[in-house]
C-alpha positions, -999 to 999 in steps of 0.1 A, spaced: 283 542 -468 300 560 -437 285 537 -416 298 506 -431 331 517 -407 315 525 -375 309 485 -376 342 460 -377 331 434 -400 359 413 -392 344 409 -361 306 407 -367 316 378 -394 338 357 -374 338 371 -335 355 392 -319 387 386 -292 372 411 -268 350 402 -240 324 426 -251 317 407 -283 314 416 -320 271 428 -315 285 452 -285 301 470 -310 289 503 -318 257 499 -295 245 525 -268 239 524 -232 203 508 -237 215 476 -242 233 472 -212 201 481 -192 183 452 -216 210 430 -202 209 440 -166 170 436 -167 175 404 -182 201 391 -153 172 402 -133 149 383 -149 171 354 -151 181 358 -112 139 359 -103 131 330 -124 159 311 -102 149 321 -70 115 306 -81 129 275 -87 148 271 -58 116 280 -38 99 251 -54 129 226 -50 129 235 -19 95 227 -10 99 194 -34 125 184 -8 103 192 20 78 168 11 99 143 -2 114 149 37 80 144 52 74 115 35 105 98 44 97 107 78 64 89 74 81 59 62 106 55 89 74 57 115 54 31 95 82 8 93 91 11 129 55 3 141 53 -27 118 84 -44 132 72 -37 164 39 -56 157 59 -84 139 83 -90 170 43 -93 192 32 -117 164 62 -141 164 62 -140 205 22 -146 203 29 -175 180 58 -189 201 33 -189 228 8 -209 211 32 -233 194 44 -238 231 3 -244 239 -4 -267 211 31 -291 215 17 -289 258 -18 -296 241 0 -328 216 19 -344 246 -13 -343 268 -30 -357 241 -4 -386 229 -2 -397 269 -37 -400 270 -41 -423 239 -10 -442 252 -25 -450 284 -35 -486 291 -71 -479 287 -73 -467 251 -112 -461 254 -98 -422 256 -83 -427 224 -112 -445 203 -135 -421 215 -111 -390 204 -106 -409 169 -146 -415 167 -154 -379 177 -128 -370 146 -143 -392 122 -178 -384 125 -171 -347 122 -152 -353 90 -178 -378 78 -204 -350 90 -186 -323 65 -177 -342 36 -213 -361 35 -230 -317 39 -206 -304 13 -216 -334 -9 -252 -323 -6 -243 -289 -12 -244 -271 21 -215 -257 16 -236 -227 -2 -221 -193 1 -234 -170 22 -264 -147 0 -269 -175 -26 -302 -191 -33 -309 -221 -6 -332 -246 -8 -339 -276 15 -348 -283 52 -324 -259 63 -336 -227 43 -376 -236 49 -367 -238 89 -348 -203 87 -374 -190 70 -403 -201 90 -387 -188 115 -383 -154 105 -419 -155 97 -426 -161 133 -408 -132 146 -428 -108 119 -457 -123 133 -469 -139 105 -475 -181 101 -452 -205 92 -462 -225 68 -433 -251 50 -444 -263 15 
């Protein structure tokens, strides 16, 4: 019962005013070393942290790095690919005025003949894709075309070439 007054109870029930606090009341020398250790503790568990931001931010550093090189190298190959394509739009409109004074001429033979050279090649490709030989590459053939390539392939094993 003598111990009840060691203890304020005002204090442990509501806080204390002092800095110490109401549990540091009546408590020996051992807790303050708890504490210290525990600022310790505290302080190591920081530095950890900070060690690890600080290698987040490294990397994150890095790859920003990375970023700005990549992005310079692509705009220099896009300012190559627009003056490589202002070159050849420059060829094709030399290549269109050659070609439109040539049909113009007096003799327009050039002209029929560049027009018949056009339409047989598009008559040519819609009349094989028509008969399907338009087949993509690895699929199953059939016809002239696939009994020629393989007779041919059975002439350079060495073998005869026989088309059924």
């Amino acid at each position: 019962m003598a111990d009840r007054y060691k203890v304020d109870q005002r204090a442990a029930l509501f806080g204390g005013r002092s800095r110490t606090g109401a549990n540091a009341i009546g408590r020996s020398a051992d807790t303050n070393l708890e504490g210290h250790a525990h600022r310790e503790t505290l302080e190591q568990q920081n530095d950890s942290r900070l060690s690890e931001l600080e290698a987040k931010v490294s990397q994150l550093k890095d790859i920003t790095r990375g970023i700005g090189r990549e992005t310079k190298e692509s705009l220099g190959f896009l300012d190559i690919l627009g003056a490589t394509m202002d070159k050849a739009g420059s060829l094709l409109k030399g290549t269109l005025g050659q070609l439109t004074t040539m049909t113009s001429a007096k003799n327009g033979r050039s002209g029929l003949l560049i027009c018949g050279f056009i339409t047989l090649f598009v008559a040519l490709y819609f009349l094989s894709s028509l008969r399907g030989g338009g087949a993509a590459p690895g699929a199953d053939a059939s016809g002239p075309a696939a009994a020629a390539l393989a007779g041919a392939k059975s002439l350079r094993q060495g073998g005869n070439a026989t088309v059924r």
